[in-house]
N, C-alpha and C positions, 0 to 999 in steps of 0.2 A: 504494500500500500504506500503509496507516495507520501513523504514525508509531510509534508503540510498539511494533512489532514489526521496526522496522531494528534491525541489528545485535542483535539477541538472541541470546543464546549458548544451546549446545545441546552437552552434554557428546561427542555423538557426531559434531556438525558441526562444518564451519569457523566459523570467525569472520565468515565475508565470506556466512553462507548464513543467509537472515533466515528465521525462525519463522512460516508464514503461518497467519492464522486457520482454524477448521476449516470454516468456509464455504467459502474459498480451496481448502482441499486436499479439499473433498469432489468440487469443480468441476476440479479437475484431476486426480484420478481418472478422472471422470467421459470428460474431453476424452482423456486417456489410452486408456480402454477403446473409444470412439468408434475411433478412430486404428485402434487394433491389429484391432479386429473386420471389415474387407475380407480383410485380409490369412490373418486363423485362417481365414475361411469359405472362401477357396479352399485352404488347406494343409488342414483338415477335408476335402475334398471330396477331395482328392487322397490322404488317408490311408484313407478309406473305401473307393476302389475298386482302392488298392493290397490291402486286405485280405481283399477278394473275389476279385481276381485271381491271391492267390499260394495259392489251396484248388484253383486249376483246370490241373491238367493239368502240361506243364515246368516251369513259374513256380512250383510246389511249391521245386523246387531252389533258387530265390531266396530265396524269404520275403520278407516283409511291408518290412520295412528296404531293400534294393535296390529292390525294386518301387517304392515312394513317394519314393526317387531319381530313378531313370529317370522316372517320370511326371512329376515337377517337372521334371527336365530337357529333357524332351520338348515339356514344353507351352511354359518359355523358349523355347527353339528355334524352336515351331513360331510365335510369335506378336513374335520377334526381341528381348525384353524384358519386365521381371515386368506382371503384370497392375496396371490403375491404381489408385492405392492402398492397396497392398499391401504395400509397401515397412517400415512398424513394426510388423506383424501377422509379417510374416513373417522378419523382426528376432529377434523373439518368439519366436516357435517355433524358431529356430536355434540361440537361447544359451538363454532359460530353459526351455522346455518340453524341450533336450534336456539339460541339468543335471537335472530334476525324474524324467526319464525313466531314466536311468543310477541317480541310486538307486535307486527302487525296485527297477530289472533285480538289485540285487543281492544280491535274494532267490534268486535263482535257482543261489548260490554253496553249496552244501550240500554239504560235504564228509562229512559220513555216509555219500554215497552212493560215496562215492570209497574206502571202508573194504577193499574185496571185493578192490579190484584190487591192491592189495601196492605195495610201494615202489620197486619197478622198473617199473613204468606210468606211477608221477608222475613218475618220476627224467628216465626216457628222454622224456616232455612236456616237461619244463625242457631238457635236453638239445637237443630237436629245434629249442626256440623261440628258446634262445638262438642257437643256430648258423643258424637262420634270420635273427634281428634282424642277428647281427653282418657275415653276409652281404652284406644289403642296405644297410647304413650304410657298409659299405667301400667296395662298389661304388659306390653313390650318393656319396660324399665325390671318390670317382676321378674318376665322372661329372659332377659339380658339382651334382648334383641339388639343389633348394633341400632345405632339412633339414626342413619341414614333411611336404612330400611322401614324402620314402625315409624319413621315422619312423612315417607314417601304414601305408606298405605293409607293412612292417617287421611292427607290429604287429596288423596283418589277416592278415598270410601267417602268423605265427607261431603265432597264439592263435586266435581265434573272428572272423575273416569283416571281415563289415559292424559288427555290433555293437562289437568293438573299434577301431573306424576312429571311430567313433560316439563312444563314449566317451573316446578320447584325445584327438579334436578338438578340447574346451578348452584342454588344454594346451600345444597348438603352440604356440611363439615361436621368430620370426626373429633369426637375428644381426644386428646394426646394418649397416644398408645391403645387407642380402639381399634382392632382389625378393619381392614376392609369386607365389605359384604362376599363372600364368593359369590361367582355368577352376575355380581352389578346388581344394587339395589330397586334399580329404575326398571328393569326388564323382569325381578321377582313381583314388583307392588304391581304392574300393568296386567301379569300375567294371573297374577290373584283375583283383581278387582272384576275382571274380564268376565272368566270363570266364576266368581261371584255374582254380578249382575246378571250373564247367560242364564244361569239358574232360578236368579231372583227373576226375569219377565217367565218362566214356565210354570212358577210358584202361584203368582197373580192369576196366569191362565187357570191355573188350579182352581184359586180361590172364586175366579168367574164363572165357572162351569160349576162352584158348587151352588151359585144363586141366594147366596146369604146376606150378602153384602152390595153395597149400591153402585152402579156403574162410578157416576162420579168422588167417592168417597176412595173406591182403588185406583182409581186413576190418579187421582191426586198424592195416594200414597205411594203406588209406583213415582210420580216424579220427584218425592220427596226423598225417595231411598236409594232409586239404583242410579247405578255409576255413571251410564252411558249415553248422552242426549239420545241415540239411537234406541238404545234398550228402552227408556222412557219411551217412547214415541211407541215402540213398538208393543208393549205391554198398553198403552192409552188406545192402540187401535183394537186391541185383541178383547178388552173388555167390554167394547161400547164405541164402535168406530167414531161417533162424533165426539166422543173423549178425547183422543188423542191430543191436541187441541190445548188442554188443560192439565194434563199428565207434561206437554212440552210446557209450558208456562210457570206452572210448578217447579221444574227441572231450572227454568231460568232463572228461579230466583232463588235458586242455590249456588247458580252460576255465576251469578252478577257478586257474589262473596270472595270470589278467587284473586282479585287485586287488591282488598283487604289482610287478609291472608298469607296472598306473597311478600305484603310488605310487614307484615306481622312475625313471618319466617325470616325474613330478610335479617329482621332487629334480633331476636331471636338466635339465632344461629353464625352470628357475626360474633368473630372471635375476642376475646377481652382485651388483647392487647396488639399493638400494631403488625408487632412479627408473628401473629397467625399461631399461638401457642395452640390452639385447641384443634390446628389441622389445617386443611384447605378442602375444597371443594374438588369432588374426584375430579372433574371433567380441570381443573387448573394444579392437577398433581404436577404434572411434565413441567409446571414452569417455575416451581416452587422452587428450588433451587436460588433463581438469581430474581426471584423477584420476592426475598421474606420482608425487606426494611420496607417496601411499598406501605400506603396504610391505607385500610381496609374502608371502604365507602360503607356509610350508615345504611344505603340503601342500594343495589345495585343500579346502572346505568340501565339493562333490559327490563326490571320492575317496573325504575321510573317511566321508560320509554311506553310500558304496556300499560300503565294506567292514564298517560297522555291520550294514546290513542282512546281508550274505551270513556276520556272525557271529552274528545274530542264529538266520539259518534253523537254522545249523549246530549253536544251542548246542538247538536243540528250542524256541526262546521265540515263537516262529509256527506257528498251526496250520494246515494245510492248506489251508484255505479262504483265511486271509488269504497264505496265498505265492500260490497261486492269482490271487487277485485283483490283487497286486500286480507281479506277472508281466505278465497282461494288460494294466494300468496303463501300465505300463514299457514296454512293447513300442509302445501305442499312441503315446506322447506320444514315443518317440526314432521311430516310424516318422513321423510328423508333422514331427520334428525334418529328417529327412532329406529331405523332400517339400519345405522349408524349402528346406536348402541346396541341393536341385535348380533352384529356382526361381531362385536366385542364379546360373546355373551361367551362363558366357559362352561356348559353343561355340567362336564365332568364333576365341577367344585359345587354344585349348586347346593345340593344334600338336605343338612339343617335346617339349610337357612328358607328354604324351599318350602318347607314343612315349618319354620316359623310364620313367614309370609302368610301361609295361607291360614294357619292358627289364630294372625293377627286381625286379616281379612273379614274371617266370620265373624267372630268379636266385635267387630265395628259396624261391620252393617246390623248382625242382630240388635246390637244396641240402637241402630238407627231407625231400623224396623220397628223395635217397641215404642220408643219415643216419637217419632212421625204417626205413628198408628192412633195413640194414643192423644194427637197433639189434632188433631184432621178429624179425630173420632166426636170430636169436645164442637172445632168448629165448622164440622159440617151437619151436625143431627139435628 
């Protein structure tokens, strides 16, 4: 490196980080995007046909997000390791394509729509999620469950599914000397919750075909409970077709809690001191190393970025086409995100932890189950 540019200072850099000419950084750009492009073209490939596959048939119930899990992780599995270089592409798509993803999703927070359902809709969704979270944090704390893991199901079982599992991901951090999760926390809570809610809309069909209880009364308790806007929707239709309808509404107004939430995790899970004593967040292991004296934002940048947006929708300053779009956007690049971390996924290690996940799973929706039941029962008779 030519001499004139050691040790150049750079108000935003260290001291010890030299200024490279623009030749220099156009070429490592360049070798950068080389790097990651194996890795996008199989998580691409893998988001594509997760996206065809969740328009066909059961796999409606999943959506696009689980789907492009399960095939990432399928395809690890079937081939015992990620495909050959692939490894910084798919880096890529775990941390920054699913930060990129999360905001946009946060257009989709439109409390407008929430106007209709009155203050005991939203009350009894905070109600339901908090006694959900607190649930499964107790139990898992009893269980020794690592705390990435009973925070991720925590907040899938609570609020919205996959998608919340998705976006709280960044935030996980281990307590000093806590093991990592085997198998990734992010791919046990999706794959629990999943498998949870599938169950919980058969359950509902159950309970409709026994004629005991009022179309609109399970409906509302289906959106009160399961995990998955789809699963919702699709229990709301199975009860009482014009339910559906109400079963989604309900569901939204569990959904519209999730920026709350993340910024509640945020604070939360932010380590006590600036060099990150209690860990880092897996998806920022790889850079811990040279970046411990950084100091840690009270809040992250994709939080902040995703409750802009969802006030953005809310205030009327996006027109349809671009929520629209940005919807789309969002959905693509976290469903990619997720296709990501499947691809990461070690079956092999999963074990325990697999059989804790899903321990913790029940736990929280049953909790959730009683207390939605019980809270819909009061105000719908």
């Amino acid at each position: 490196m030519p001499r004139a540019y050691r040790g150049a200072r750079v108000p935003w850099r260290s001291a010890a980080t030299p200024r490279l000419p623009p030749g220099d950084r156009y070429a490592r750009r360049v070798r950068r995007l080389l790097e990651i492009l194996p890795g996008l073209a199989w998580v691409s490939a893998l988001t594509a046909v997760a996206f065809v596959g969740s328009r066909l048939g059961p796999a409606q119930l999943l959506g696009p997000l689980v789907l492009a899990l399960l095939l990432g992780a399928a395809l690890r599995l079937s081939v015992r390791r990620a495909p050959p270089g692939s490894a910084a592409g798919v880096a890529f798509a775990a941390r920054t394509l699913l930060r990129v993803g999360i905001v946009l999703l946060g257009v989709r927070l439109d409390g407008r729509a929430l106007v209709d359902l009155g203050p005991w809709v939203l009350l009894g969704s905070a109600v339901g999620a908090l006694v959900a979270f607190a649930v499964v944090e107790v139990a898992g704390r009893a269980w020794r469950v690592p705390s990435d893991l009973r925070r991720l199901v925590a907040i899938g079982t609570a609020i919205c599914g996959a998608a919340a599992v998705a976006a709280a991901t960044p935030l996980m951090r281990r307590s000093a000397g806590e093991p990592a999760t085997p198998g990734g926390a992010a791919p046990l809570a999706i794959a629990t919750i999943s498998l949870l809610g599938t169950l919980g809309v058969l359950g509902f069909v159950a309970l409709d075909l026994a004629g005991r209880l009022s179309p609109a009364f399970l409906a509302a308790w289906a959106g009160a409970t399961l995990q998955e806007v789809g699963q919702a929707v699709a229990a709301g239709t199975a009860v009482g077709g014009d339910r559906a309808d109400l079963a989604l509404l309900v569901k939204l107004s569990r959904v519209v809690w999730l920026a709350p939430a993340l910024v509640a995790l945020a604070f939360w899970t932010r380590p006590p001191s600036a060099d990150g004593a209690r860990g880092r967040a897996d998806g920022e292991a790889a850079g811990a190393g040279h970046g411990a004296a950084r100091r840690t934002p009270w809040v992250p940048a994709f939080v902040i970025g995703f409750v802009a947006m969802g006030a953005a929708t809310s205030a009327g300053l996006l027109p349809p086409p671009a929520v629209a779009a940005a919807t789309t956007a969002g959905t693509i690049l976290t469903a990619a995100a997720m296709a990501a971390i499947g691809l990461g996924v070690d079956a092999t290690a999963v074990g325990r932890s697999g059989r804790q996940a899903l321990a913790l799973g029940t736990v929280g929706f049953g909790a959730l189950v009683v207390v939605m039941g019980a809270w819909y029962g009061l105000l719908l008779r």
